[in-house]
C-alpha positions as CSV (number, residue, x, y, z in Angstrom):
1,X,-15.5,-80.1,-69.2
2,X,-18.2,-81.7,-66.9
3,X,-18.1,-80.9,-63.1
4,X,-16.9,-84.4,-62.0
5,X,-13.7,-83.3,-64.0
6,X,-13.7,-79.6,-63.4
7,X,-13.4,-80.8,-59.2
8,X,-10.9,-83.0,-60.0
9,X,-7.9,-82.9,-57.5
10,X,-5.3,-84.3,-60.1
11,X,-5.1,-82.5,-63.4
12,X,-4.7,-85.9,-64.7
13,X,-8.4,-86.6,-64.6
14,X,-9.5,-82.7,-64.5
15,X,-7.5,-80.6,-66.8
16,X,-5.8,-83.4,-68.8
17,X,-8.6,-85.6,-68.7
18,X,-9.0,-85.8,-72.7
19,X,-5.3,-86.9,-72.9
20,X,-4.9,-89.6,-70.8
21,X,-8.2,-91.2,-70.7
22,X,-7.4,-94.0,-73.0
23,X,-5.3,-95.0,-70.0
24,X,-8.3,-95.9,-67.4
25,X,-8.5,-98.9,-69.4
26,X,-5.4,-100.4,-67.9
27,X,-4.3,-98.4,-64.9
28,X,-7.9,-97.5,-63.0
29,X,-9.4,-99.1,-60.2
30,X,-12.0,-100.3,-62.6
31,X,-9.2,-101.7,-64.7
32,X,-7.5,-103.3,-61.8
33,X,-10.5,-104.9,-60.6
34,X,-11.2,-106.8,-64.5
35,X,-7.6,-108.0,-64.9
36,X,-8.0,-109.3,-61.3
37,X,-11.2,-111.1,-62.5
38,X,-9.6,-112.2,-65.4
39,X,-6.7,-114.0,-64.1
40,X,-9.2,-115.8,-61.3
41,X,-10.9,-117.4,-64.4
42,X,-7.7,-118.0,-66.6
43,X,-6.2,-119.7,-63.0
44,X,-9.8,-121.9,-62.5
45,X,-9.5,-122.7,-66.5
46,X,-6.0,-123.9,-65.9
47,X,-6.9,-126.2,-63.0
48,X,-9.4,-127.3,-65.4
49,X,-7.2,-128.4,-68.1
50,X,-4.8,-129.8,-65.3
51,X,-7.1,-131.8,-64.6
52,X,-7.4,-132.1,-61.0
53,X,-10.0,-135.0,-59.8
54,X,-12.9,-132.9,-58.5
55,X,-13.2,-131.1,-62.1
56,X,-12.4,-133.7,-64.7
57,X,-16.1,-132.8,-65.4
58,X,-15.8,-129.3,-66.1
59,X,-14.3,-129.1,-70.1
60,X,-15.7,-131.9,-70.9
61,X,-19.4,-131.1,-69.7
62,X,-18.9,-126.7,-69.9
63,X,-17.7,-124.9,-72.4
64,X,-14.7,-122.6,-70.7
65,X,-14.8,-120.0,-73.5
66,X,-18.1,-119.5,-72.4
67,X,-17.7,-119.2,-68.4
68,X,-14.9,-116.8,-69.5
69,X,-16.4,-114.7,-71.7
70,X,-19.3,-114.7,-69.5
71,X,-17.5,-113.8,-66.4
72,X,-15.1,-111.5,-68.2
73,X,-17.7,-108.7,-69.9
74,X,-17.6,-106.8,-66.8
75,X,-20.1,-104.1,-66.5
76,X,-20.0,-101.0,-64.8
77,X,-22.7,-102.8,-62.0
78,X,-20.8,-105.6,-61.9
79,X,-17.6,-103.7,-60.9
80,X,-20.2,-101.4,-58.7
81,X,-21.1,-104.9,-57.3
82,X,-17.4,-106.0,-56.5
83,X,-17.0,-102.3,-54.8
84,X,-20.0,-103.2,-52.0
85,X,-18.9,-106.9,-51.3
86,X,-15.1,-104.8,-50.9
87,X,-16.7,-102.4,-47.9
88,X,-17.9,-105.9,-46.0
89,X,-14.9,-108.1,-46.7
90,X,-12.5,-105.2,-46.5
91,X,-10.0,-107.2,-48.6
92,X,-10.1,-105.9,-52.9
93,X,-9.1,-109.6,-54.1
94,X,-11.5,-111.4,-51.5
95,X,-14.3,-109.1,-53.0
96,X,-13.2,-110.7,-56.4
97,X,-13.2,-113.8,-55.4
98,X,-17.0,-113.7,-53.8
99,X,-18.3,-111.9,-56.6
100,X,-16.7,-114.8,-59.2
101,X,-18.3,-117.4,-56.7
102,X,-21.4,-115.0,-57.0
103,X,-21.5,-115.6,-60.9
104,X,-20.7,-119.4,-60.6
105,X,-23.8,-119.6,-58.8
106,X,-25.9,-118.2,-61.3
107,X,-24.3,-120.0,-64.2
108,X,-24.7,-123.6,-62.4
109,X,-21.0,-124.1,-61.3
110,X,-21.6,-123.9,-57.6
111,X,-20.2,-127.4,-57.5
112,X,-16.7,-126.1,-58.4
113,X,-16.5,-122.3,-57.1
114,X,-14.0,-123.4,-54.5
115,X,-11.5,-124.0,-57.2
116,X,-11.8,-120.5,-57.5
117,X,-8.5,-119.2,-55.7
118,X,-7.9,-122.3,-54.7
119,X,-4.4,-122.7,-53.0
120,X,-3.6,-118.8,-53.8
121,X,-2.7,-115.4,-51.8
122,X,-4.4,-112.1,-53.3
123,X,-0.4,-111.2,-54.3
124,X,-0.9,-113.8,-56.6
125,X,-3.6,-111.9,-58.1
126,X,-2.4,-108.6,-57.9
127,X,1.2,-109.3,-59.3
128,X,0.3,-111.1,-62.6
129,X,-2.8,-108.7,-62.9
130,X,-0.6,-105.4,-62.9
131,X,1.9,-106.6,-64.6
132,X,-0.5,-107.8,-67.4
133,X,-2.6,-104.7,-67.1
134,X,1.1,-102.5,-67.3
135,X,2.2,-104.6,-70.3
136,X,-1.4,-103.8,-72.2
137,X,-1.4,-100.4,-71.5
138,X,2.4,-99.7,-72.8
139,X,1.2,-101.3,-76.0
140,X,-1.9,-100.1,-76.7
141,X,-0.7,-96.5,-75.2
142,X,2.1,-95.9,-74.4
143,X,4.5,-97.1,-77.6
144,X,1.6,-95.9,-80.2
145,X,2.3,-91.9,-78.8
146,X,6.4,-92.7,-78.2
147,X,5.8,-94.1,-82.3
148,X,4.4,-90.9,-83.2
149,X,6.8,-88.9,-81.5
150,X,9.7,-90.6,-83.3
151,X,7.6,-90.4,-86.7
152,X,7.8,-86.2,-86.3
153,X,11.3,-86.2,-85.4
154,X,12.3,-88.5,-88.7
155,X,10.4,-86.5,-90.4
156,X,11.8,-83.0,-89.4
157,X,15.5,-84.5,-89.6
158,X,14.7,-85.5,-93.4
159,X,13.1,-81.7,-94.0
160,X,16.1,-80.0,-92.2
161,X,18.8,-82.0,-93.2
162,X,20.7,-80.1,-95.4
163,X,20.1,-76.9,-93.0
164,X,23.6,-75.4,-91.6
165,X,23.5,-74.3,-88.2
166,X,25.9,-72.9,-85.7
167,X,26.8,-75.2,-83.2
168,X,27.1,-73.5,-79.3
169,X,28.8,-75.8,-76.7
170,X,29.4,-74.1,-73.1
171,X,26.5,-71.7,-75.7
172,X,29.0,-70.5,-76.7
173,X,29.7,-70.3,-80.9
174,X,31.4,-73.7,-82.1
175,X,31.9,-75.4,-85.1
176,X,28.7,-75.4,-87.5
177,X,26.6,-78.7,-87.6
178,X,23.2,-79.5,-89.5
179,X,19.9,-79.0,-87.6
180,X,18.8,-82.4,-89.1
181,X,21.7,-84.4,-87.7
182,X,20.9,-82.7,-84.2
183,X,17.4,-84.3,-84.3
184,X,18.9,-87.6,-85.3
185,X,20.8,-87.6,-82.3
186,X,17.8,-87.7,-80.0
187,X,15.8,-89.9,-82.7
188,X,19.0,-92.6,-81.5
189,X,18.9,-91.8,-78.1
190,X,15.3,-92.2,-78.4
191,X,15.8,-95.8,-80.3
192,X,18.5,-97.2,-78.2
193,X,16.5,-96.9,-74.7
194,X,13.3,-98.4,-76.3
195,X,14.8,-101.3,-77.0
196,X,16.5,-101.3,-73.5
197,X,13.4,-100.6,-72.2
198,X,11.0,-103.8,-74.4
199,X,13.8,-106.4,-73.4
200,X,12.8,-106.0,-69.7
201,X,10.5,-108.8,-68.9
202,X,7.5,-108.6,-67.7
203,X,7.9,-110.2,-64.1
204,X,5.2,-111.8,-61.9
205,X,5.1,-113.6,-58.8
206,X,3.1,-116.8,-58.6
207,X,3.4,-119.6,-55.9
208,X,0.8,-119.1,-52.7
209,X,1.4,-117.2,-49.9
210,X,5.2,-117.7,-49.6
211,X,6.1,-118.3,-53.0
212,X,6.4,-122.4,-52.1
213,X,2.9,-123.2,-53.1
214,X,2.9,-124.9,-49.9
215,X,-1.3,-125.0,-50.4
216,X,-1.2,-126.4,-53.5
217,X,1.6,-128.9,-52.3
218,X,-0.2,-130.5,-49.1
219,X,-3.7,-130.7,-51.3
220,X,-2.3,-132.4,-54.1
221,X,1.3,-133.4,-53.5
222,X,1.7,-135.5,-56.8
223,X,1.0,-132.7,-59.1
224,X,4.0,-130.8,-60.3
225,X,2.7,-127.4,-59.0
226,X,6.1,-125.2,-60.4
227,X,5.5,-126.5,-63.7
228,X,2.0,-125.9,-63.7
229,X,2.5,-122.1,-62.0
230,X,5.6,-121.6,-65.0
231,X,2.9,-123.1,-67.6
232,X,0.3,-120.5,-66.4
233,X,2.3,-117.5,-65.6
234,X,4.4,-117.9,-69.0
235,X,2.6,-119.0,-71.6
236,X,-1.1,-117.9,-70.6
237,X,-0.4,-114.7,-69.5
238,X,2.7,-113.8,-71.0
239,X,4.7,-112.8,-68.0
240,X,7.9,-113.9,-67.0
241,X,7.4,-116.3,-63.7
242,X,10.2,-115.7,-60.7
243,X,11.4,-118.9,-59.6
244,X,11.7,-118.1,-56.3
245,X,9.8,-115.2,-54.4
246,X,8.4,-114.0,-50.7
247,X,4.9,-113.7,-51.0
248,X,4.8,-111.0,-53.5
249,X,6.9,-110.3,-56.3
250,X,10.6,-109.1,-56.7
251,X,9.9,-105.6,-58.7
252,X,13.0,-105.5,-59.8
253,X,12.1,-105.7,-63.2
254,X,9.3,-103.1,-62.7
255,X,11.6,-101.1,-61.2
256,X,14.6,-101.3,-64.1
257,X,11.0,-100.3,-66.2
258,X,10.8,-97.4,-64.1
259,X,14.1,-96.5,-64.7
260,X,13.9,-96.9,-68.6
261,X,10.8,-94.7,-68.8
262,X,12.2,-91.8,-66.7
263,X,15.6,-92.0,-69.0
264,X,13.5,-91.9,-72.1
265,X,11.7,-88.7,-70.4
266,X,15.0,-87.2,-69.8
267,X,16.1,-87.5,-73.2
268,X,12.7,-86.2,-74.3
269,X,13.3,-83.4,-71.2
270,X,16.6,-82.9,-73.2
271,X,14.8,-82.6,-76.8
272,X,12.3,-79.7,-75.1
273,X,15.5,-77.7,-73.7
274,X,17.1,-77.4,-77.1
275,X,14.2,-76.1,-78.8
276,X,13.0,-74.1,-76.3
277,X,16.6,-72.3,-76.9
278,X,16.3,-72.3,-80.6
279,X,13.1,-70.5,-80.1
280,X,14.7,-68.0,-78.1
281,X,17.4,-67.4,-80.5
282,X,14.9,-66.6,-83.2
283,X,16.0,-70.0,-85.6
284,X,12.6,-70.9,-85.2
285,X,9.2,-69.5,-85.0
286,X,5.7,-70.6,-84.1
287,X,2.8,-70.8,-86.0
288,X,-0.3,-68.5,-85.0
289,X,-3.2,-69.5,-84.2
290,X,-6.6,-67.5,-84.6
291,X,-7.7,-66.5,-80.6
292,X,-4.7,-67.3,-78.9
293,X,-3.3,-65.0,-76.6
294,X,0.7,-65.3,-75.1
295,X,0.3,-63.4,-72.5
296,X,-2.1,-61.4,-70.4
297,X,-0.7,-58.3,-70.5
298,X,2.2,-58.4,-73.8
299,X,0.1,-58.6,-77.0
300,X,3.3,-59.8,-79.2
301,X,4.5,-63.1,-77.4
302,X,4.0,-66.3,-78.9
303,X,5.3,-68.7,-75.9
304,X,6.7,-72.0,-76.3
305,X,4.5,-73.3,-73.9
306,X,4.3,-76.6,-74.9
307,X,7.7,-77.2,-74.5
308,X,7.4,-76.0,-71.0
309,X,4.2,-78.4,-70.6
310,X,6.2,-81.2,-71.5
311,X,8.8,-80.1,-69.6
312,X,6.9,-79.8,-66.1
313,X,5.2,-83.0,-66.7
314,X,8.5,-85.2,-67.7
315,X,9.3,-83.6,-63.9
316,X,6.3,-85.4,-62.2
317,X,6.2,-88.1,-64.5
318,X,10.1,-89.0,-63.3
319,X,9.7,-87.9,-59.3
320,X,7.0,-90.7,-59.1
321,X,9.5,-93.2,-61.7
322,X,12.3,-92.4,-59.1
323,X,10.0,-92.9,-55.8
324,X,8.4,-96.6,-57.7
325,X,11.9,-97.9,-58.7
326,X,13.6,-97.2,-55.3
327,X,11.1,-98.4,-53.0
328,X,8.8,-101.5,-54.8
329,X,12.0,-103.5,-54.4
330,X,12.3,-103.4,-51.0
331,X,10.2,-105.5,-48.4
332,X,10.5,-106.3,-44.7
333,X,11.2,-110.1,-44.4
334,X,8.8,-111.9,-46.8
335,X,6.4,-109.0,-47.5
336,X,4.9,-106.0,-46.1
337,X,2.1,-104.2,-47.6
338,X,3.7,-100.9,-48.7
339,X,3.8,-102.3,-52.4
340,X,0.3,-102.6,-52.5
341,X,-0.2,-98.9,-52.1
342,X,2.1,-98.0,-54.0
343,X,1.7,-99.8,-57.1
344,X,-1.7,-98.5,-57.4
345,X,-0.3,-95.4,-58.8
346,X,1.5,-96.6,-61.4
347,X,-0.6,-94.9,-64.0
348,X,-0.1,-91.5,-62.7
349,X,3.7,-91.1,-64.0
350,X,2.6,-92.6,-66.8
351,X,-0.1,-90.3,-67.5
352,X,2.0,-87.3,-67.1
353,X,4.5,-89.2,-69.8
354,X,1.8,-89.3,-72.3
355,X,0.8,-85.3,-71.4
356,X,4.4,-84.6,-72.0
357,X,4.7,-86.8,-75.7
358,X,1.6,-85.0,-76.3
359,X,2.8,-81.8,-75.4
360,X,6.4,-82.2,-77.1
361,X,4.9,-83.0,-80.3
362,X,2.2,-80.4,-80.5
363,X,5.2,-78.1,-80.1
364,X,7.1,-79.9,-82.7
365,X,4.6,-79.2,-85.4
366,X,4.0,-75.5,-84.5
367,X,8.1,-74.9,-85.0
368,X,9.0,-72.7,-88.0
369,X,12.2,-72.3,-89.7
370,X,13.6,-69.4,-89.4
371,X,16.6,-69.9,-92.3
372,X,17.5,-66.4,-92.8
373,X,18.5,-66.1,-89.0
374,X,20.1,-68.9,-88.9
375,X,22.2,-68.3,-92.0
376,X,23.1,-65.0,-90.2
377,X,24.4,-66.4,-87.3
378,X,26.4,-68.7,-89.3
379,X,27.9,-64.7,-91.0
380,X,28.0,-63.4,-88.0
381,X,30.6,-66.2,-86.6
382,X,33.4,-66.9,-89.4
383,X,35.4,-67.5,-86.1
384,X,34.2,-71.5,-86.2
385,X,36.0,-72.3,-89.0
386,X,39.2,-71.4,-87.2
387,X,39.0,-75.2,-86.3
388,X,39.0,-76.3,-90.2
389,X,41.6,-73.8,-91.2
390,X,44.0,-74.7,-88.5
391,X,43.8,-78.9,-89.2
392,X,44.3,-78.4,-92.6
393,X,47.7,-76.6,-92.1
394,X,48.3,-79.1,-89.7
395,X,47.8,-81.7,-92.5
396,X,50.5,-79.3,-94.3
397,X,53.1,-79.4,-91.3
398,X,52.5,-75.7,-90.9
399,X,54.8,-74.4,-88.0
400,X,52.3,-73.5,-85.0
401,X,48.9,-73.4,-86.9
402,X,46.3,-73.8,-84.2
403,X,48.6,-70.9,-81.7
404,X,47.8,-68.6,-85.6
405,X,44.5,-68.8,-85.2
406,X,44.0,-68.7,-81.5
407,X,46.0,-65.5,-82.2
408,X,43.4,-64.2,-84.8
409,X,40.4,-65.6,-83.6
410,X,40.6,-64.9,-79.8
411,X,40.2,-61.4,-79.4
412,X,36.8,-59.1,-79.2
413,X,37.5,-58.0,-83.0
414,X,34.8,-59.2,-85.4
415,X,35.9,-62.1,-87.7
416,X,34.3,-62.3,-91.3
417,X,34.6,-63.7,-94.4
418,X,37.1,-60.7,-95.4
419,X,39.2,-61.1,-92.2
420,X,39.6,-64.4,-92.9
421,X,40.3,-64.5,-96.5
422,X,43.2,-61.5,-95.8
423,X,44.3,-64.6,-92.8
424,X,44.4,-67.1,-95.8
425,X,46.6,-64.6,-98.1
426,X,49.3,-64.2,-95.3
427,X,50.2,-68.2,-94.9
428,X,52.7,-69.7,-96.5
429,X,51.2,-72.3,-98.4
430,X,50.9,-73.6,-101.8
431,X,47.8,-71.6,-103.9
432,X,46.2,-74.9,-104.3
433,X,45.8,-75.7,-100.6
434,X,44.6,-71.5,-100.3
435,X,41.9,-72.3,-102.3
436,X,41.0,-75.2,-100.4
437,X,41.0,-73.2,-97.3
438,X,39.1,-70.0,-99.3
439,X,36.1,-72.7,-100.3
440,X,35.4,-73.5,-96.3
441,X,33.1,-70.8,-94.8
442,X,30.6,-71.5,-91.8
443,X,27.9,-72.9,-94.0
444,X,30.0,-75.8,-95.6
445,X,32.0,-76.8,-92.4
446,X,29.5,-79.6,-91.5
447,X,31.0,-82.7,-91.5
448,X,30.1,-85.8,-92.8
C-alpha cells in the first residue's frame, strides 16, 4: 500500500483500493471527463454525417475515424490539461469543450470547432456520458463479479444437494430440507432481480437547454432535430432517448436501477445472514489459513468475517442506493443543479457492492461441511417429522391426528427415533401404512 492510498479518506480507494480499481475506468473523474470527450466527438461526427451546410466538407475531405481516435486516446496530460482550463472557465463541460476546440486547432479543423457543442447544454453531455459510462462499467464489472458469484452458489447447491438439514423457522426446529435446495433459493432470487434489473433502459436526456432543442431549431429550422437527437442518442450510443425532458434527464430509470441493485444486495445481505448462522451452529467450518489470527486476545476463533465484510458494505452500498433513487428524480421547475453533485458519486455504492460480492464469495469458498453435526441435529429433533406422520393419517381419516401429535410432540420430553416408533405401534392403522410411517425419519423428510 503506497501513501497516496494509505491517506485515503474512503476505504474505497485506501483499504479497498485493489478491489475496486477496475471501477476508476468508468466512474472517476478521469473517466467522466473521457466519456464527456467522447460524446462531443460522436455529437460533431453526427452533425457531420447529417450533413449540415457548413461541414459537407468534413467526411468527405477528413477521415472521422481518425479525428476520433485522435481526440479520444486521452492521456493522463491531456485530462491534467482539461483540469487547468476547468479552474479558469469554472464550468467541467466548458473545459471539455475548449480543450476539444484546443485539439481541432492542432489537427487543422479550426474551420469547424464551433460545431463542437453546437446548439447543446453541458446536461446534454453529462446525461448520455454517465449513463454510457454506468452501462460500461455494470458490464465490464459489475455482472462479471455478480457471474461469479452465482457460479459458486450453483456449484455448492450441486455438491450439497443431497445433504439433509434441519429446517428452523421463528429458529426454531421445523421440518428437514436440503442445504442444496436452500442455496437454490437465493441462486433464483438472485436470477429473477437480474433480469429485472438488465430490462431497465438505459435513459438519457438529449434536446438543448430545455429539452426542445430550441438552438438547434432557430439555426436550422428544416432539419428534423428529434429524429436526429433519437438517431444519436439510440443507435450511437445505445441509450434510451426521453422524448420529452427539462433540461436534464428524468432519472427515473436510474433510480428503478438503484432500486434493483440495493434489492439484489439485500438478497445477497440475506445469503450472508444464513451462513453466518450456520457457522454459528457448527454445520459448517472454515478453512485455516497459515498466519491468520481471529482474534487479538482468543487463540481458537476462526471468524466469519467475510460474511460480516459483506455485510457492512451491502449497508453502505444500499444507504447511498436509497439516497440516489429518492432524490435524482426530483428537480425544482426545469432543473436545479443538485443532480450534478450527486450523480458524481455513483461509483461509491457500487464499489462497496463489488467489496461485498467479493467478500461474500471469499467466504463462500472458505465454508466446510460439517455433515456429522448436521446429521446430529437432524437425531437430536425426531420432533419434525410430527408433520409427516400426522398428514399421512390424515390421508387415512385418522380421528384427530395432528391434536395426537401436538399431544406427543409438544412437551419438554425428548423425542427420538424410539419414542416415535413406540407412537407408530399405538395407532390404529393397517401394518402396511405403519411401515410407511416407520421408513420416515428426519433425514428422508425432504420433499421433492
Amino acid at each position: 500500500m503506497n501513501i497516496s492510498t494509505l491517506n485515503a479518506i474512503s476505504p474505497i480507494d485506501g483499504r479497498y483500493h485493489n478491489q475496486t480499481a477496475d471501477l476508476g475506468a468508468y466512474f472517476s473523474e478521469a473517466a467522466l471527463i473521457k466519456y464527456r470527450v467522447f460524446v462531443e466527438v460522436e455529437y460533431f461526427i453526427a452533425l457531420c454525417e447529417l450533413p449540415l451546410p457548413a461541414l459537407k466538407t468534413v467526411a468527405a475531405e477528413y477521415n472521422l475515424d481518425a479525428i476520433r481516435l485522435e481526440i479520444n486516446n486521452l492521456s493522463e496530460e491531456d485530462i491534467l490539461e482539461i483540469k487547468e482550463i476547468e479552474k479558469i472557465t469554472n464550468h467541467d463541460v466548458k473545459a471539455v469543450e475548449y480543450f476539444i476546440k484546443r485539439k481541432f486547432d492542432a489537427l487543422g479543423l479550426s474551420e469547424f470547432k464551433e460545431y463542437i457543442h453546437f446548439g447543446l447544454t453541458s446536461q446534454d453531455i453529462n446525461n448520455t456520458a454517465i449513463p454510457y459510462s454506468f452501462k460500461a462499467g455494470m458490464a465490464v464489472v459489475y455482472y462479471p463479479q455478480l457471474q461469479e458469484l452465482l457460479n459458486t452458489l450453483n456449484a455448492l447447491a450441486k455438491e450439497w444437494k443431497h445433504v439433509s438439514m434441519l429446517a428452523h423457522t421463528h429458529g426454531q426446529p421445523a421440518s428437514p430440507t436440503r442445504l442444496g435446495k436452500e442455496i437454490m433459493v437465493f441462486i433464483e432470487r438472485l436470477e429473477n432481480q437480474i433480469e429485472l434489473l438488465k430490462a431497465i433502459p438505459y435513459g438519457a436526456k438529449f434536446g438543448g437547454a430545455t429539452g426542445n432543442f430550441n438552438a438547434h431549431h432557430v439555426a436550422f429550422p428544416l432539419t428534423n432535430w428529434k429524429t436526429f437527437g433519437n438517431n444519436f442518442v439510440e443507435k450511437n450510443l445505445k441509450l434510451k432517448r426521453l422524448q420529452n425532458t427539462t433540461q436534464i434527464e428524468h432519472y427515473d430509470y436510474l433510480a428503478a436501477q438503484f432500486d434493483g441493485l440495493k434489492r439484489i444486495n439485500n438478497i445477497i445481505l440475506d445469503l450472508n445472514r444464513d451462513f453466518w448462522t450456520y457457522i454459528s451452529m457448527n454445520y459448517f467450518k472454515q478453512k485455516i489459513k497459515e498466519g491468520e489470527v481471529g482474534s487479538s486476545a482468543m487463540p481458537h476463533k476462526v471468524n466469519p468475517i467475510d460474511f460480516e465484510n459483506s455485510e457492512g458494505n451491502i449497508g453502505i452500498a444500499n444507504a447511498l442506493f436509497e439516497h440516489l433513487a429518492a432524490k435524482l428524480p426530483v428537480s425544482r421547475l426545469q432543473r436545479d443543479l443538485t443532480d450534478s453533485t450527486v450523480l458524481r458519486n455513483i461509483g461509491v455504492p457500487i464499489a462497496h457492492t463489488i467489496i461485498s460480492l467479493k467478500s461474500t464469495l471469499k467466504g463462500l469458498n472458505k465454508l466446510l461441511l460439517n455433515q456429522k453435526v448436521i446429521q446430529q441435529d437432524l437425531e437430536d429433533n425426531w420432533a419434525v417429522v410430527a408433520e409427516a406422520i400426522q398428514t399421512v393419517l390424515r390421508r387415512e381419516n385418522y380421528p384427530n391426528p395432528y391434536e395426537a401429535l401436538k399431544d406427543l410432540t409438544r412437551t419438554n420430553t425428548q423425542i427420538n427415533a424410539e419414542v416415535m416408533a413406540n407412537f407408530i405401534a399405538t395407532l390404529h392403522v393397517s401394518d402396511s401404512v405403519k411401515t410407511e410411517l416407520r421408513a420416515i425419519s428426519p433425514s428422508s423428510y425432504t420433499g421433492i
